[in-house]
ChimeraX commands (.cxc) that place a marker at each C-alpha (Angstrom):
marker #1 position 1.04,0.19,-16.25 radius 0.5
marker #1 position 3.07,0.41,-13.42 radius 0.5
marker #1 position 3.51,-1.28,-9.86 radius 0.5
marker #1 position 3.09,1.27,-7.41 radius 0.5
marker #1 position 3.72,0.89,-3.35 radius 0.5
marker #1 position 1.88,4.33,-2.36 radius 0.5
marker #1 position 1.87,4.23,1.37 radius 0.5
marker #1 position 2.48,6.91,4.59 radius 0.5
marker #1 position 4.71,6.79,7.18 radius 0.5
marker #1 position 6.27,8.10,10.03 radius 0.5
marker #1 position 9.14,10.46,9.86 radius 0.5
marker #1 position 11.25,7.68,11.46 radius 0.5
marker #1 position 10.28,5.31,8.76 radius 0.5
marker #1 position 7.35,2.78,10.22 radius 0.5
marker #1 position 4.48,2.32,8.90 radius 0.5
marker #1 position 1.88,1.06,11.35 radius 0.5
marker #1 position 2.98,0.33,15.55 radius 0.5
marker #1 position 4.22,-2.83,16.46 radius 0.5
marker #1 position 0.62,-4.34,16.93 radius 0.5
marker #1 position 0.04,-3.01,13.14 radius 0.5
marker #1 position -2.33,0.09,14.45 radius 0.5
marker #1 position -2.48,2.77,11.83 radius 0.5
marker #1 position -4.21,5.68,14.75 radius 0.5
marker #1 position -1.33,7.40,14.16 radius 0.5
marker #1 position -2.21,8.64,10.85 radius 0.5
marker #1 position -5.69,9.88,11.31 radius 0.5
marker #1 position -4.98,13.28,12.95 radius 0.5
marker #1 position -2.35,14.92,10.21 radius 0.5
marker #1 position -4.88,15.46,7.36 radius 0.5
marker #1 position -7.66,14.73,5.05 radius 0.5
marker #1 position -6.80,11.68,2.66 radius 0.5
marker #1 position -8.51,14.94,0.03 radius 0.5
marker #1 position -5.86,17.26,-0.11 radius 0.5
marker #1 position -3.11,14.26,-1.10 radius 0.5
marker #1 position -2.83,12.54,-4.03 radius 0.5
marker #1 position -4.85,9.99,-3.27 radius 0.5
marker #1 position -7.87,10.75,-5.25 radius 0.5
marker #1 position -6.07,11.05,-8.62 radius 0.5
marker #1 position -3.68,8.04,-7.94 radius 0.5
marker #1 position -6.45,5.53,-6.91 radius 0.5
marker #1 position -8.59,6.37,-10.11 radius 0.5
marker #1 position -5.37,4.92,-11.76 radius 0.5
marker #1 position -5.11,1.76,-9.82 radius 0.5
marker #1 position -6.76,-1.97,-11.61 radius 0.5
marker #1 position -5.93,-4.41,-9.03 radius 0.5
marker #1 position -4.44,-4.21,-5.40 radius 0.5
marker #1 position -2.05,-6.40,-3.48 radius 0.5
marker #1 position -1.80,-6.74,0.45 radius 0.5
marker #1 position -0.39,-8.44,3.29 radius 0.5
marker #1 position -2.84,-10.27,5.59 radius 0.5
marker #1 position -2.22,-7.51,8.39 radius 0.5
marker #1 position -3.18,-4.69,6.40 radius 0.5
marker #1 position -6.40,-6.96,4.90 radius 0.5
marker #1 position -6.68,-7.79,9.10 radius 0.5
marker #1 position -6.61,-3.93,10.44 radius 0.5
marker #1 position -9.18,-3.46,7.77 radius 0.5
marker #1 position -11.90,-5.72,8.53 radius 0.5
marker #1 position -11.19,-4.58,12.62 radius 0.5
marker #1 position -11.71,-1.26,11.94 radius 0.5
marker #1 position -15.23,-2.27,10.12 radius 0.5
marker #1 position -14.13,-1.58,6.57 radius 0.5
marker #1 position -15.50,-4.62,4.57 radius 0.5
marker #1 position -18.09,-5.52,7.07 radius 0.5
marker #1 position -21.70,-5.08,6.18 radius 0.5
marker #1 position -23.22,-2.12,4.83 radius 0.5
marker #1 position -25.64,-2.03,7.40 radius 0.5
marker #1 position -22.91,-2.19,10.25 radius 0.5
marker #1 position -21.80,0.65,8.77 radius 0.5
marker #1 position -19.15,-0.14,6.26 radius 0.5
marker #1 position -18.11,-1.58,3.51 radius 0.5
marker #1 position -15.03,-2.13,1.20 radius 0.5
marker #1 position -13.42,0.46,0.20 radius 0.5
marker #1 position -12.18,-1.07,-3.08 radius 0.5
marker #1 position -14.05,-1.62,-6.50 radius 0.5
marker #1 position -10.20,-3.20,-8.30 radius 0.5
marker #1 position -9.42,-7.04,-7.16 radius 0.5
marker #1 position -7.38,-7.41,-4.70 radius 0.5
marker #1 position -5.02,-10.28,-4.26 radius 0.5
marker #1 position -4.16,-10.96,-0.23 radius 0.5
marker #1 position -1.28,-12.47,0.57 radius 0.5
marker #1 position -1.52,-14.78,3.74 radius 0.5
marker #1 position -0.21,-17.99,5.10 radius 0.5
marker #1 position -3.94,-18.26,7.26 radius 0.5
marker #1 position -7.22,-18.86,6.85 radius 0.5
marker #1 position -8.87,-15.11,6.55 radius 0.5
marker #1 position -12.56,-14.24,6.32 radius 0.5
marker #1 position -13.75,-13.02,2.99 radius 0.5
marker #1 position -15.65,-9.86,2.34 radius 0.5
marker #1 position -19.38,-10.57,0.71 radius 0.5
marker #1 position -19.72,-8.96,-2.59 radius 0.5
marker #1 position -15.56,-7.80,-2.76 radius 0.5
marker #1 position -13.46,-9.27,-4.99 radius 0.5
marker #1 position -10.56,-10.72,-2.73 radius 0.5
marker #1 position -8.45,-13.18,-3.61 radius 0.5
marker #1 position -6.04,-14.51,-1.33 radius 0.5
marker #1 position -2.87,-16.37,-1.83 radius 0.5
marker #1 position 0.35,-17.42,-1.21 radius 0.5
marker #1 position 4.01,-17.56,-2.54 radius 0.5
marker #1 position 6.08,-15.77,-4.86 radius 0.5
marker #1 position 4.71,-12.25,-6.09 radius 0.5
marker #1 position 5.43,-13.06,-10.01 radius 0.5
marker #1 position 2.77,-15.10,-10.65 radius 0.5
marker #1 position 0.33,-12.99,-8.73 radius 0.5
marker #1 position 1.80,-9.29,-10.23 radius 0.5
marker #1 position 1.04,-11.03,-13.91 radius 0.5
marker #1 position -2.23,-11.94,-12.59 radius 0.5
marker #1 position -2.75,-8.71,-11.81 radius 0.5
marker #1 position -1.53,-7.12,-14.54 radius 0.5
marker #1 position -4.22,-8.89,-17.00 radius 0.5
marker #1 position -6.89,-8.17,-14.70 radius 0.5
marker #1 position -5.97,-4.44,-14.41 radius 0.5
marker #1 position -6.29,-3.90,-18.33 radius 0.5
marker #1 position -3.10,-1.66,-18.38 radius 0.5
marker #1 position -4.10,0.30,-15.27 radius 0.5
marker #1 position -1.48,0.72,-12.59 radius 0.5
marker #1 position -0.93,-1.96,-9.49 radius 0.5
marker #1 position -1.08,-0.81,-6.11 radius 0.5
marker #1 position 1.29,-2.84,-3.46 radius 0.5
marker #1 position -0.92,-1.05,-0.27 radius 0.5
marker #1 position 0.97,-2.72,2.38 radius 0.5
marker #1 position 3.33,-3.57,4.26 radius 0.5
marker #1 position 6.44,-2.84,3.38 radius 0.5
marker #1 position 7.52,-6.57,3.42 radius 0.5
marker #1 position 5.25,-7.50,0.75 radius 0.5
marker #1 position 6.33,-3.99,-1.52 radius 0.5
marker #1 position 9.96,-5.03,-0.37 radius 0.5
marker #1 position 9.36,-8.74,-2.19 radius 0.5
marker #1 position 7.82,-7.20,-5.16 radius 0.5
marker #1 position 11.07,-4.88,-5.09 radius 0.5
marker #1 position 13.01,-7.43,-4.88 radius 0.5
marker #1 position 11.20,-9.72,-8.20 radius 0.5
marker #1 position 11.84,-6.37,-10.35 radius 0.5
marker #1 position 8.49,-5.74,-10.43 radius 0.5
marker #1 position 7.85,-2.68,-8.24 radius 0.5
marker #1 position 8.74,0.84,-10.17 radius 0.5
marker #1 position 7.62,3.45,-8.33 radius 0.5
marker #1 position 7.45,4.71,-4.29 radius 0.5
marker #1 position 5.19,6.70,-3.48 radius 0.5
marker #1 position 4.71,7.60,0.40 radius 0.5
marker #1 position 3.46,11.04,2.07 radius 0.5
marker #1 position 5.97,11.68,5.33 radius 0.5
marker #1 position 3.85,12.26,8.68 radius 0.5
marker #1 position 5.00,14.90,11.19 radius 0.5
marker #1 position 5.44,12.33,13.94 radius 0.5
marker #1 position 8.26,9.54,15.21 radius 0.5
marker #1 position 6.50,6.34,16.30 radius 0.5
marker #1 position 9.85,4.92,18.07 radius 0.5
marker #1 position 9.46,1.35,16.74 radius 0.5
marker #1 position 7.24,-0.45,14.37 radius 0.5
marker #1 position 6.76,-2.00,10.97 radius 0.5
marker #1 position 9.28,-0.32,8.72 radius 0.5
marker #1 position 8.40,1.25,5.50 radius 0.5
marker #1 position 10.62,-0.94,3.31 radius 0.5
marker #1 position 12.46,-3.21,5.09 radius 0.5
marker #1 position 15.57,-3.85,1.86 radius 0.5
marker #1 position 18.37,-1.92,1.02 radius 0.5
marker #1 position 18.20,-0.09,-1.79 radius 0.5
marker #1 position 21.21,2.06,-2.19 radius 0.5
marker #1 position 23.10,1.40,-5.49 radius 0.5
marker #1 position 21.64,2.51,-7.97 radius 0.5
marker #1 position 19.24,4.48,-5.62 radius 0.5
marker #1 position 16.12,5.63,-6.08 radius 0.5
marker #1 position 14.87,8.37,-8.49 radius 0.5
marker #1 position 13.15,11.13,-6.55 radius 0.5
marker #1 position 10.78,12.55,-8.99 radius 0.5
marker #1 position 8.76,15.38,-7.26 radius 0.5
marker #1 position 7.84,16.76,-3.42 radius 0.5
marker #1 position 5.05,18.15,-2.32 radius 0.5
marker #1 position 3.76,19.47,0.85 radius 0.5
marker #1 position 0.43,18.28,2.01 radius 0.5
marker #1 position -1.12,20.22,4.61 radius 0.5
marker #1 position 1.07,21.22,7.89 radius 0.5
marker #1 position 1.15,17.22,8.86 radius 0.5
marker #1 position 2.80,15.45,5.34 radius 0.5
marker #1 position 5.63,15.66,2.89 radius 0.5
marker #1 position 5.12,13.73,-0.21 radius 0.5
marker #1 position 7.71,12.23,-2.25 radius 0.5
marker #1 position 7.44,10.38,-5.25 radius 0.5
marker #1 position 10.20,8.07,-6.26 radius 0.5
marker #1 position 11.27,6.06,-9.17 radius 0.5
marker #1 position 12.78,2.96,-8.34 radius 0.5
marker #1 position 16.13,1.72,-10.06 radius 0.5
marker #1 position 15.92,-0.13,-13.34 radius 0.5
marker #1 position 12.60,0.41,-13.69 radius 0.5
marker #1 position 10.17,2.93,-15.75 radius 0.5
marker link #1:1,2 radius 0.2
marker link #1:2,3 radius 0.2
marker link #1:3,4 radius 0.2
marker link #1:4,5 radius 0.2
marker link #1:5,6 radius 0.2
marker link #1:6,7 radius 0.2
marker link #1:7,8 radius 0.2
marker link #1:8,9 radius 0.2
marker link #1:9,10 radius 0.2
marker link #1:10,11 radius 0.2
marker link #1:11,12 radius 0.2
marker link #1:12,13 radius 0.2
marker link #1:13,14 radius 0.2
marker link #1:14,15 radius 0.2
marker link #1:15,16 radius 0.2
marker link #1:16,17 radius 0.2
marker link #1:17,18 radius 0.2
marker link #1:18,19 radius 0.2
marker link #1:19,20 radius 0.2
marker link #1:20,21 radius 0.2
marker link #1:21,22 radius 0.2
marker link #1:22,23 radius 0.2
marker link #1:23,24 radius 0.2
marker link #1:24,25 radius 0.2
marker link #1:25,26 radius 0.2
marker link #1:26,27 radius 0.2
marker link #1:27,28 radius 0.2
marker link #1:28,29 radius 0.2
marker link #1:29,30 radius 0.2
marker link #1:30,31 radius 0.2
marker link #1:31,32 radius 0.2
marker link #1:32,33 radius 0.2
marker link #1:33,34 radius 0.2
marker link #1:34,35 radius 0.2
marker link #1:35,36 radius 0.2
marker link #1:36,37 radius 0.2
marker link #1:37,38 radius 0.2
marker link #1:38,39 radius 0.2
marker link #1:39,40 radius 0.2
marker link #1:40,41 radius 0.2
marker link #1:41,42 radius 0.2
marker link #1:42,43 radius 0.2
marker link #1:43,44 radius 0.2
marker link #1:44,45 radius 0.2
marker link #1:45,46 radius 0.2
marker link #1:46,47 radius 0.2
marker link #1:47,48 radius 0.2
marker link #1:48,49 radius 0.2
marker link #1:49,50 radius 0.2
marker link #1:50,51 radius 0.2
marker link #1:51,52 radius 0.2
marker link #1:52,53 radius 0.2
marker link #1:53,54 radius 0.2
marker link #1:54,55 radius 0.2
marker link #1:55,56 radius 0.2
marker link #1:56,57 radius 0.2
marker link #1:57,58 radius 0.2
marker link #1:58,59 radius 0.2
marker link #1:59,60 radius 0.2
marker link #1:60,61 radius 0.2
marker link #1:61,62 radius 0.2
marker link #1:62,63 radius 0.2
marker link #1:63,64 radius 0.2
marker link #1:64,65 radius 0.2
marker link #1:65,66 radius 0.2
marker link #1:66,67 radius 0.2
marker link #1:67,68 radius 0.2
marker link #1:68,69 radius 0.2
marker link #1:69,70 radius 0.2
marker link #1:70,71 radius 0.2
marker link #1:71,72 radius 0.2
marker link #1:72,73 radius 0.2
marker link #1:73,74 radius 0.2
marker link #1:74,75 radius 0.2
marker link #1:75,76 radius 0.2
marker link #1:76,77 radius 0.2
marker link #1:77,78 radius 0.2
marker link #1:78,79 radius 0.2
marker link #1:79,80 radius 0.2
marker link #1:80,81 radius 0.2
marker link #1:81,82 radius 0.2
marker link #1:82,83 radius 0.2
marker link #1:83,84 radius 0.2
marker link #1:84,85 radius 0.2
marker link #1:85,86 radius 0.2
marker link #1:86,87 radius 0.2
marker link #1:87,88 radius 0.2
marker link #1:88,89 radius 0.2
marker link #1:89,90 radius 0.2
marker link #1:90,91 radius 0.2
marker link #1:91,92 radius 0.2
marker link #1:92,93 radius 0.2
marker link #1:93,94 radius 0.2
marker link #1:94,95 radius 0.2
marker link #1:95,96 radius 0.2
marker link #1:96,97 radius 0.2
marker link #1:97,98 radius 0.2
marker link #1:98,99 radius 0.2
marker link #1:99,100 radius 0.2
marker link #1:100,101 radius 0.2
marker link #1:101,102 radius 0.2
marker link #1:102,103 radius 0.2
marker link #1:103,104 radius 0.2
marker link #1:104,105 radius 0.2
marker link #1:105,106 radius 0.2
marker link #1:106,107 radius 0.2
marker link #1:107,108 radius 0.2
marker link #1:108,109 radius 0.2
marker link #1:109,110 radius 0.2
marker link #1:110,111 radius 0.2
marker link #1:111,112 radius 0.2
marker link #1:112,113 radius 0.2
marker link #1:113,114 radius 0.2
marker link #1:114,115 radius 0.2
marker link #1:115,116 radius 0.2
marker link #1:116,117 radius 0.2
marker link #1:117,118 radius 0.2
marker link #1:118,119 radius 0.2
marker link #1:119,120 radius 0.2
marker link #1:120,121 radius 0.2
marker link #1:121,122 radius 0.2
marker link #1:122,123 radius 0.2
marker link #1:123,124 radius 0.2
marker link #1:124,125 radius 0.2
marker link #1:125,126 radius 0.2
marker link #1:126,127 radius 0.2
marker link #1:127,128 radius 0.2
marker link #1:128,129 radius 0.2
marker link #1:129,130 radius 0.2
marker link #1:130,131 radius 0.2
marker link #1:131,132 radius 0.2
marker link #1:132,133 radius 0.2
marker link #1:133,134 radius 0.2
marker link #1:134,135 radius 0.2
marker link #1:135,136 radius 0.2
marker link #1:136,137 radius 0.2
marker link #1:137,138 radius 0.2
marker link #1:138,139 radius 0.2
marker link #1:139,140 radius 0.2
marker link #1:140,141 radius 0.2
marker link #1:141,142 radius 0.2
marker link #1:142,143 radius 0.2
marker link #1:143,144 radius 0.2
marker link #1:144,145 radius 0.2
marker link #1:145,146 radius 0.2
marker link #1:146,147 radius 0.2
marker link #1:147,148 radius 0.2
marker link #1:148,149 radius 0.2
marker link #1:149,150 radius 0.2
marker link #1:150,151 radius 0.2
marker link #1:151,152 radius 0.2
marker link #1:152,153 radius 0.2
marker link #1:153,154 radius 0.2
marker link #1:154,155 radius 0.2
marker link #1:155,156 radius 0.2
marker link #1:156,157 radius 0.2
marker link #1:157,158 radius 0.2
marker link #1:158,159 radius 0.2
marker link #1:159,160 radius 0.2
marker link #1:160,161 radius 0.2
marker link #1:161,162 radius 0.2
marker link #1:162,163 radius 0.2
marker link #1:163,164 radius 0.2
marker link #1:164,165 radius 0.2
marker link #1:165,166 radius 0.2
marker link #1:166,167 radius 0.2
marker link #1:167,168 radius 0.2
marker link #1:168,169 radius 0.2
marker link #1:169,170 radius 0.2
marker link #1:170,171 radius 0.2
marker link #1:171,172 radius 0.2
marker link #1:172,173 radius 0.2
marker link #1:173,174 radius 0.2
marker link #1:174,175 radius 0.2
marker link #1:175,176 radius 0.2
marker link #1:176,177 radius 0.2
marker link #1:177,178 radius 0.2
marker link #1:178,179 radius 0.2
marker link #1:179,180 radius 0.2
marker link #1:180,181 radius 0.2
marker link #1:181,182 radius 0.2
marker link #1:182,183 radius 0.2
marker link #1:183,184 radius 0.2
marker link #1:184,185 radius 0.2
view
């Protein structure tokens, strides 16, 4: 099993725009030809920051079937938020509060050795960075500079630095780089 923050960003490091819009990403390439597919068939239990959990149900992803979407995620998925968020009928979401050990052993049991995927944002991967408990980075570079935003991994992690464990090229719009993080795997 291993923690996993598996995320994109711009080539100047931010995640999502200052109001947490992820438009950006849509035009550089088919979520197909990365390694998505493989890496979420991996994944037993998600964790995610109330904006990410926000942007999703905006942008109709957990709403009804019949509105036209639905969850995208058959793993639990623990939300961490200090606010009262709607729940998804028929997902399991759990959402909470606090430190990330507690929650990443949580986690762990319910993902029956499968790996544990910190989807966003980079504050929450940066406090499961900085409990031990994240091992791996794994983001896909997009060809564009978004000028200001929410930053990939707002820590410094410089010494010992990160293990960079393959690149890849995916399609003419992403690099992707897989890193191990220090101490860990």
């Amino acid at each position: 099993m291993r923690t996993q923050y598996y995320t994109a960003t711009s080539l100047d490091g931010f995640i999502a725009t200052e109001d947490h819009s992820l438009e950006w990403l849509f035009p550089l390439g088919d979520i197909n030809d990365t390694s998505y597919p493989a890496f979420i068939a991996n994944v037993g239990a998600l964790a995610m920051g109330a904006s990410t959990y926000e942007w999703m149900l905006r942008h109709g992803l957990g709403e009804s079937e019949a509105a036209g979407g639905r969850w995208p995620y058959a793993q639990p998925t623990w939300v961490f938020t200090h606010r009262d968020l709607p729940a998804v009928p028929g997902a399991d979401i759990r959402f909470v509060r606090g430190d990330v050990r507690p929650v990443h052993a949580a986690m762990a049991e319910a993902a029956k050795g499968r790996n544990l995927w910190v989807v966003g944002g980079g504050e929450l991967a940066g406090q499961f960075h900085d409990a031990g408990l994240l091992d791996e980075l794994i983001v896909q570079v997009g060809s564009v500079t978004l000028g200001a935003g929410r930053p990939l991994l707002p820590r410094r992690i410089s010494s010992p630095s990160m293990r960079l464990r393959s690149v890849r090229q995916v399609g003419e719009g992403f690099a992707e780089l897989h890193y191990e993080l220090p101490g860990r795997g």
